[in-house]
N, C-alpha and C positions, 0 to 999 in steps of 0.2 A: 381519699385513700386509693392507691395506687395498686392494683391486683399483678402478683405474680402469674405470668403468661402460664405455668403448670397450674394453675389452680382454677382456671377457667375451666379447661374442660372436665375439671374433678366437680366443680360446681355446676356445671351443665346436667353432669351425669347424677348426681346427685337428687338434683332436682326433677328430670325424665323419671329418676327412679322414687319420687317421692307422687308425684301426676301419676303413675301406675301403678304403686297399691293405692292411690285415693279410687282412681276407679274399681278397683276389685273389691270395695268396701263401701261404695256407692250405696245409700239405702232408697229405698223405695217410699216417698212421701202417701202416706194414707188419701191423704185428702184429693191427691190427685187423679185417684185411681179412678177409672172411668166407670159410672155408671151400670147397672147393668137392669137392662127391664125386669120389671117386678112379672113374674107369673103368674097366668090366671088362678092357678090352685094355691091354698095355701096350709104348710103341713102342720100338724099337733104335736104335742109332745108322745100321743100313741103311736104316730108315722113313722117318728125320725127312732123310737124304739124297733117299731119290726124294720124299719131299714137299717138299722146297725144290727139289727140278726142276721138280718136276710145277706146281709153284706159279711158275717163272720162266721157262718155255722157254713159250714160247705164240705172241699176236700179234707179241712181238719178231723173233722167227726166221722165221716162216712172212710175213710181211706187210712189216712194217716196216722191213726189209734193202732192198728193192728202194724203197723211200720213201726213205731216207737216199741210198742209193746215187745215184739217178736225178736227186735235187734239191736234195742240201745239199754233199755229199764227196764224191763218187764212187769210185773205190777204196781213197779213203783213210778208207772207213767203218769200215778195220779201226783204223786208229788210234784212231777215234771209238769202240768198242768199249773197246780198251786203256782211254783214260780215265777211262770210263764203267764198267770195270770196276774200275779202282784205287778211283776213288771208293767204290764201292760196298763192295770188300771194307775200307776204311776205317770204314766206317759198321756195316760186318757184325761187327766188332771191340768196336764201343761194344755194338751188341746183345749179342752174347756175354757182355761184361763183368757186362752190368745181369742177363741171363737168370741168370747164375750165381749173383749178390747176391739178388735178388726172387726169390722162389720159390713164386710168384706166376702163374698163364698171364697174359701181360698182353701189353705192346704199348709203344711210344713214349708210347702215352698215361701207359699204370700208370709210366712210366720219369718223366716228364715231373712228374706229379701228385706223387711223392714225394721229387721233387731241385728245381724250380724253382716250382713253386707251382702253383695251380690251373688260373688264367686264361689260360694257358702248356699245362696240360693239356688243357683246354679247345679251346682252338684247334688243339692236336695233335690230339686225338681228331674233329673235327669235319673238319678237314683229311683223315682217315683214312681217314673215313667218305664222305666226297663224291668222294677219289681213286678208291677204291674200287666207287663206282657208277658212275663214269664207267670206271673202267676196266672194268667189265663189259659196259658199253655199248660199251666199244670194242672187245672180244675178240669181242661179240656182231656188231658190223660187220663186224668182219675173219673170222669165221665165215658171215655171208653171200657176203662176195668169196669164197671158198673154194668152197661150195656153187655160186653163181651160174656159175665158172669150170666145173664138171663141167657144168652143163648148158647152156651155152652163151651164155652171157652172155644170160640174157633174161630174168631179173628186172630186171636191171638199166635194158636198153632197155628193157620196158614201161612201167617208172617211168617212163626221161627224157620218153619218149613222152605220157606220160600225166597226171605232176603232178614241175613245175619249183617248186621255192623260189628267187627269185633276192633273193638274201640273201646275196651273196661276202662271206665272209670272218668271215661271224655263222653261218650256218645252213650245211648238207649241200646239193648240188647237188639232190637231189630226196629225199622222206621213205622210211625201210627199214622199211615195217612187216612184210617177213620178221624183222628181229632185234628191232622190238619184241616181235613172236609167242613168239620164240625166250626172251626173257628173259621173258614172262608166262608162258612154258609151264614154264621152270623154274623162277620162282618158287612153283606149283604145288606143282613136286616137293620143295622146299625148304620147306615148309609141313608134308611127311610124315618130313622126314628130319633127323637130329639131328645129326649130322655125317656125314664122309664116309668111305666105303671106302676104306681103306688098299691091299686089297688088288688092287682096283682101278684106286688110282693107281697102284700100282706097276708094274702089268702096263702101262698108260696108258704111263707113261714110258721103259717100255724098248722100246713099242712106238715111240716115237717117238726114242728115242736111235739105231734102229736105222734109223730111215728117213734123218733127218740125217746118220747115219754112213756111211750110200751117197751122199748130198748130197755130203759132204766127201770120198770118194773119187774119185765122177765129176769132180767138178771138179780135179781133179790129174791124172785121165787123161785129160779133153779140154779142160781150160782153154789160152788161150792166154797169155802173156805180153806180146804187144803189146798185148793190153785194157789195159793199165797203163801203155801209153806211148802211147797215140792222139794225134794231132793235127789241125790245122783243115785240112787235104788227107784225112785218113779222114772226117769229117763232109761233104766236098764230094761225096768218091766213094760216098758213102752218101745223097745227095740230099736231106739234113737241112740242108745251110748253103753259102752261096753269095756270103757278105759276108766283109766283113773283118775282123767280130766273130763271137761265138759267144753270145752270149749268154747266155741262158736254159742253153744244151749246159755254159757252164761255158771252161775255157781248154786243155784236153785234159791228158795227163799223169798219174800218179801222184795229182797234187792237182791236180782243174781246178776249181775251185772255190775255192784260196785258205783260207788260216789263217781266215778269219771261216767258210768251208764246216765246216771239220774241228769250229771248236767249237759251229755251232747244229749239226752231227749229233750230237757228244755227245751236247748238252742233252734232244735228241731219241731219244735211243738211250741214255738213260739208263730210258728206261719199260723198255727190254727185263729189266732187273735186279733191277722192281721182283718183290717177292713172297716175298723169302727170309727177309723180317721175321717171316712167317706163322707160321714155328716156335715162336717164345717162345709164342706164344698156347699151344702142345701141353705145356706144361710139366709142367701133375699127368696127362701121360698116358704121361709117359715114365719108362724104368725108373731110370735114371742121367741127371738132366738137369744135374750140375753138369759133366761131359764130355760126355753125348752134345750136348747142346744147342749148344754152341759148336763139338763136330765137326761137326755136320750143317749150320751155318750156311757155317762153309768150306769142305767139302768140297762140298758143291751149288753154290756160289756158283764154284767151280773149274773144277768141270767146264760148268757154264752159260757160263763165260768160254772154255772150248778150244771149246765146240759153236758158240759164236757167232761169234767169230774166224775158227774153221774153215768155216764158211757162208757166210762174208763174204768168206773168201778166194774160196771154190769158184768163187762166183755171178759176182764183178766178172771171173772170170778165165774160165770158160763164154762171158758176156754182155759187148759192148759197155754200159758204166753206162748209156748213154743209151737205152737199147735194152729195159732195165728195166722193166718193170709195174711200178707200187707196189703192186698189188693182189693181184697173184697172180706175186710173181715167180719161186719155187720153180718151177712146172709148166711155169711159161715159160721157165725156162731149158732146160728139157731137151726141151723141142719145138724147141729154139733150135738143139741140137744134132742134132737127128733121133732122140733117145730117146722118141717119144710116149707108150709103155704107161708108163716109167716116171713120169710125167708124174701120170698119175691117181693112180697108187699114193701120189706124196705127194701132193698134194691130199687123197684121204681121211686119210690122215696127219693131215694138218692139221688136219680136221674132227673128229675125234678127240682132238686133244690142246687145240686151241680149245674145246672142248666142256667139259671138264673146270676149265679154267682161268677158266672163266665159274662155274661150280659154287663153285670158291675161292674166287674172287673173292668171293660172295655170302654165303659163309659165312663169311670175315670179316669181311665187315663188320656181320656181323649179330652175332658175337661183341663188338665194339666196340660196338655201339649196344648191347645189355644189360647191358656193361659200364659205359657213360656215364647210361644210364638208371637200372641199382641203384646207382649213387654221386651221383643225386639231380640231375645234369647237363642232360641230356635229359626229355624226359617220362616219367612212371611207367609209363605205359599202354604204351613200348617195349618192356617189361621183362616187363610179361604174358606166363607160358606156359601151356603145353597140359600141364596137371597129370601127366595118364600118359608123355608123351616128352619134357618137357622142353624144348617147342619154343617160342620165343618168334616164334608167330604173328605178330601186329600189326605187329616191325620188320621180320620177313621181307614180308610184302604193301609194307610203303611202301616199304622199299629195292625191293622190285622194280616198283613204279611208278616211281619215282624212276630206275632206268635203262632202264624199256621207253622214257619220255616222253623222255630222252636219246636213246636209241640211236635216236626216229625222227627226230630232226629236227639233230643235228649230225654233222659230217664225222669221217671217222677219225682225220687227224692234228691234228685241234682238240682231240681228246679224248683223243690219247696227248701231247701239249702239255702238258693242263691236269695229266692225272696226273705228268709226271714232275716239273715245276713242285712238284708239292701236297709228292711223294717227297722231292723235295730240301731243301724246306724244313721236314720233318719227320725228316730225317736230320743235320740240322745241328743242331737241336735236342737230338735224342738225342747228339751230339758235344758238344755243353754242357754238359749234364745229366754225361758220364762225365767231364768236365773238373772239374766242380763236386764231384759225389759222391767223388770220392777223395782230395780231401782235407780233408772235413769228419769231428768226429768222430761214432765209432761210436754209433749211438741201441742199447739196450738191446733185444732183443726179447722180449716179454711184459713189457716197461715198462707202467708204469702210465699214465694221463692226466698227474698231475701230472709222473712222472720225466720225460714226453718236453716238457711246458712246459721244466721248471730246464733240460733243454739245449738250447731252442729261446731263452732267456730272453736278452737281450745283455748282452755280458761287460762287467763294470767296470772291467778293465782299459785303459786308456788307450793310444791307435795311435801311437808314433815311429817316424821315420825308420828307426831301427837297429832296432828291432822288427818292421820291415815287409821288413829285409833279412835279418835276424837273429834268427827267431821265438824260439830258446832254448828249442823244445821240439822232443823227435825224434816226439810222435805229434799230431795234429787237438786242435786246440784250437778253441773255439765260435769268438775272436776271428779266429784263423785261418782258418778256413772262412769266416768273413765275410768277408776278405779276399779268398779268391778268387770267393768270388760276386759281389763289387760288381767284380774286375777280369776274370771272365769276360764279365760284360753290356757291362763297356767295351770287350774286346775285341773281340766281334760286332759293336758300334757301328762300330769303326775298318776292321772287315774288311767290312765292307758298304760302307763310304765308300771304301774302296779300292778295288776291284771295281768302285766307281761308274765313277772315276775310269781306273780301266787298260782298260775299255768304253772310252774314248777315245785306243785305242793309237795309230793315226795320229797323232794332235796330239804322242803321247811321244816318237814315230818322227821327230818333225819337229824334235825338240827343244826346244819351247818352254820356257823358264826358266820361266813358273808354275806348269806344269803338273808339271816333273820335281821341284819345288821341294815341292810338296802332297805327292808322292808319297813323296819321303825323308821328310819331315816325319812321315806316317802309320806306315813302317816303322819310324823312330827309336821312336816312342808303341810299338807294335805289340811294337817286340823289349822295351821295356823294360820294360813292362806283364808280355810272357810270361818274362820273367827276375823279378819280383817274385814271381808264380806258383809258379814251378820251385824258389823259394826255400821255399817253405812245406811243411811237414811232411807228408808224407801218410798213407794208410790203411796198416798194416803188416799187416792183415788178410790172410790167406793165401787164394786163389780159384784153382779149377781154371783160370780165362780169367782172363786180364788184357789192357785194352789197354795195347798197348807204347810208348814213351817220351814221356809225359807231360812238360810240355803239349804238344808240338809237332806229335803227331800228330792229336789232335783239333782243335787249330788250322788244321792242314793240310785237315784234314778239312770245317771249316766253310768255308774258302776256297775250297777245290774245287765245292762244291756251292754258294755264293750267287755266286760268276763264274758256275756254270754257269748259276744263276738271272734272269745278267743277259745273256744271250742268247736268251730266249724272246721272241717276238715282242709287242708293245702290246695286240694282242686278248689273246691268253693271258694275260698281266698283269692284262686288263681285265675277265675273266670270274675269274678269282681272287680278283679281289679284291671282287666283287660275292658271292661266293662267302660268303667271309670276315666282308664287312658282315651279311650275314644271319644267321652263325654268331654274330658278337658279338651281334644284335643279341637272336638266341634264348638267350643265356648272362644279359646284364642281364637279359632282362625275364623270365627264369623260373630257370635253374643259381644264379645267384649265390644266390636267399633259399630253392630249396629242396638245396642240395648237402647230403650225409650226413656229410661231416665238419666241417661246421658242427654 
């Protein structure tokens, strides 16, 4: 056969362009993964509980309650809580699953790299890593409000006094180079230390389950219950409002702030959740990880849901919402009541369990960057350690430049924004990923290079109708598994379109025929895509964890968290996604030609 001289370079091109999405969909063989020495310690399933406290109760609780409360939901921040915790223990689910399959310390990234491909893992892992400095930079903030409040607010006014950024809505009212200090000083310590005391945190956290557990008392013995029913005659008689709107106060009540309050506090008060991922990283440290590891993800994740609820109750029921500090609302409630000494006691609280959580914070992410760095992603130079401890020097120094240079010049809730933004969008991912992975079949472990090609290889077999409702096999066939990766990616297409589109509940509300018309339209695709899914055989494979009723629940799961994603405000979106361009744009020009499983 005789090729026309135009069709070569169509088939040349073709083919260039078929060799480059192979590599951007490259997966990461388990079995290859390199060893990692086992640790002289090994943890319980009571360990990896207070490390998923110690790693989730932080600026959420002490800080950012009286933020939601004061200007998004006001006493309805417990329901913002509630959903912001289903979400999560959704996603805590997928973790479990994959921690018990991968055995492996790894992360969304290691989930992501070896179920949906690199460029995919990439963007998890970089997403991780930049959540992660910014949330250090923001435990680091919210560690200054803490401090600043014991002595009198006068870091604070010096600054305003002294040097203004007037930069609304980009930059911080004035620069914190107390929590730049704060994060240079521990990056220091993080340069001597190889991970962290267990022992330590744990004492950390019950120190602090104890001080919140008086929080959540007090507030039952001196709350009131018309905080929950206020209206525009208690703001008149409190000399806050004098019109016949409330404005900014919100419309008093239970919800004065309205269904659109309830879901940006979620979206917002979704950061409070973030951290219980931290576990899987402890994998070759634990005795039993095919149980302990999916106990300690729920059971932390549980009790982080009663302490945060129960805070949320105390506070809105102590405090008129409007009446709120965002900064320091703990110590101010109880000055609110005429408790002053207890006042300080949490405050140092605070500063103590802020302190720690900045520490984590650093330490995983410095986990993640050595792990993106030895899989040839990031720079090699990441990856560099300190031969006698272990220590990879180099990403510790730039992760903590990278959030001292944060923490001096952006505001706190821009940077609990940006994190839970980064969170949600790497939780839904991991929800794809357990959607995808169960029902592809089983790769062999200590397979060879060539075994995991023959079943990486695409099937000969031919895709019908009735084969696509009616696989005819009870276990993962390659063609099968294809099937649900090309209708997981359609379905995240259709659930982002949809979310676009119920972002315009007013217009649904109003009933306009095109708008409720798009919306069936997506649900009809949605159910019938997750019914082709549900049809295909899955893993029979036996696991301590399983997520439970597939597909619907990590369907659910993706939903939950890209609506929630579509309530962050245009700056948040807009620093994400400049975030992101830079991440791609360091994966082209360097990850893509030197990745290790290339």
């Amino acid at each position: 056969m005789i090729l026309e001289p135009s069709s070569v370079p169509a088939r040349m091109l073709s083919q260039a362009l078929r060799r480059f999405g192979q590599m951007l969909v490259r997966r990461h063989a388990l079995e290859e993964k390199t060893t990692e020495p086992t640790p002289p310690t090994r943890l319980t399933t009571l360990d990896l509980v207070a490390l998923g406290i110690d790693y989730t109760l932080g600026a959420g609780v002490y800080v950012l309650a009286g933020e939601v409360a004061s200007n998004q939901a006001g006493p309805a921040t417990v329901i913002c809580i509630l959903v912001a915790g289903l979400s999560c223990a959704l996603a805590g689910l997928g973790y479990a699953e994959f921690a018990v399959r991968v055995s492996h310390s790894g992360s969304a990234y290691l989930y992501s790299y070896v179920t949906i491909g690199e460029v995919w893992a990439f963007m998890t892992g970089w997403n991780f890593i930049v959540s992660y400095v910014a949330g250090t930079a923001s435990v680091a903030r919210a560690w200054t409000i803490a401090f600043d409040y014991l002595i009198g607010n006068q870091i604070s006014q010096t600054l305003r006094e002294s040097i203004l950024l007037h930069a609304q809505q980009v930059l911080a009212e004035y620069p914190d180079f107390f929590a730049m200090g704060l994060v240079l000083l521990l990056t220091g310590v993080l340069t001597l230390t190889a991970r962290e005391s267990v022992r330590f945190t744990k004492l950390i956290t019950l120190v602090s389950l104890l001080i919140l557990g008086f929080v959540i008392i007090s507030g039952f013995i001196k709350g009131d219950v018309h905080n929950w029913k206020l209206t525009e005659e208690d703001y008149i008689k409190a000399g806050l409002n004098d019109t016949s709107t409330l404005g900014p106060l919100g419309s008093g009540g239970f919800v004065p702030f309205g269904f659109e309050g309830i879901l940006r506090g979620t979206a917002t008060y979704f950061y409070a959740f973030i951290g219980f991922d931290n576990i899987v990283t402890r994998v070759k440290e634990v005795q039993n990880p095919q149980s302990s590891i999916p106990m300690g993800i729920v059971i932390s994740l549980f009790i982080c849901f009663l302490v945060y609820f129960g805070v949320s109750l105390a506070l809105t029921l102590m405090v008129p919402y409007y009446q709120l500090q965002p900064g320091s609302p703990l110590p101010e409630a109880f000055l609110h009541i005429g408790w002053e000494p207890a006042c300080y006691v949490v405050a140092i609280g605070a500063l103590c369990t802020l302190f720690t959580t900045i520490l984590n914070d650093m330490f995983y992410a410095r986990r993640v960057i050595s792990m993106m760095a030895n899989d040839g992603l990031l720079f090699r130079v990441l990856a560099r350690t300190h031969t006698s401890r272990n220590i990879p020097i180099v990403a510790t120094v730039v992760l903590g430049i990278m959030a001292a240079v944060i923490a001096l010049f952006f505001e706190l809730i821009h940077l609990v924004d940006f994190v839970s933004i980064g969170t949600l969008f790497n939780h839904s991912l991991v929800a794809i990923c357990v959607l995808i992975v169960r029902y592809q079949p089983e790769r062999r472990n200590g397979g060879s290079k060539a075994e995991v090609q023959e079943e990486n290889r695409p099937a000969e077999k031919k895709l019908t109708l009735q084969g696509l409702l009616f696989p005819g096999s009870y276990s993962p066939t390659v063609l099968s598994g294809q099937v649900v990766y090309v209708c997981s990616s359609l379905l995240a297409l259709l659930v982002i379109l949809l979310c676009l589109v119920l972002t315009q509940w007013p217009v649904l509300l109003s009933r306009n025929p095109v708008w409720i018309t798009v919306v069936i339209v997506l649900l009809v695709l949605i159910t019938g895509i997750t019914g082709v899914i549900w049809r295909q055989p899955q893993s029979s494979h036996l696991f301590h964890s399983k997520a439970l009723a597939l597909p619907l629940l990590p369907l659910l799961s993706i939903f939950v968290n890209v609506y929630l994603m579509m309530q962050m405000t245009a700056g948040t979106w807009a620093r994400f996604g400049v975030y992101m361009v830079i991440g791609i744009a360091v994966y082209f020009s360097y990850g893509i030609q030197h990745s290790q499983v290339a």
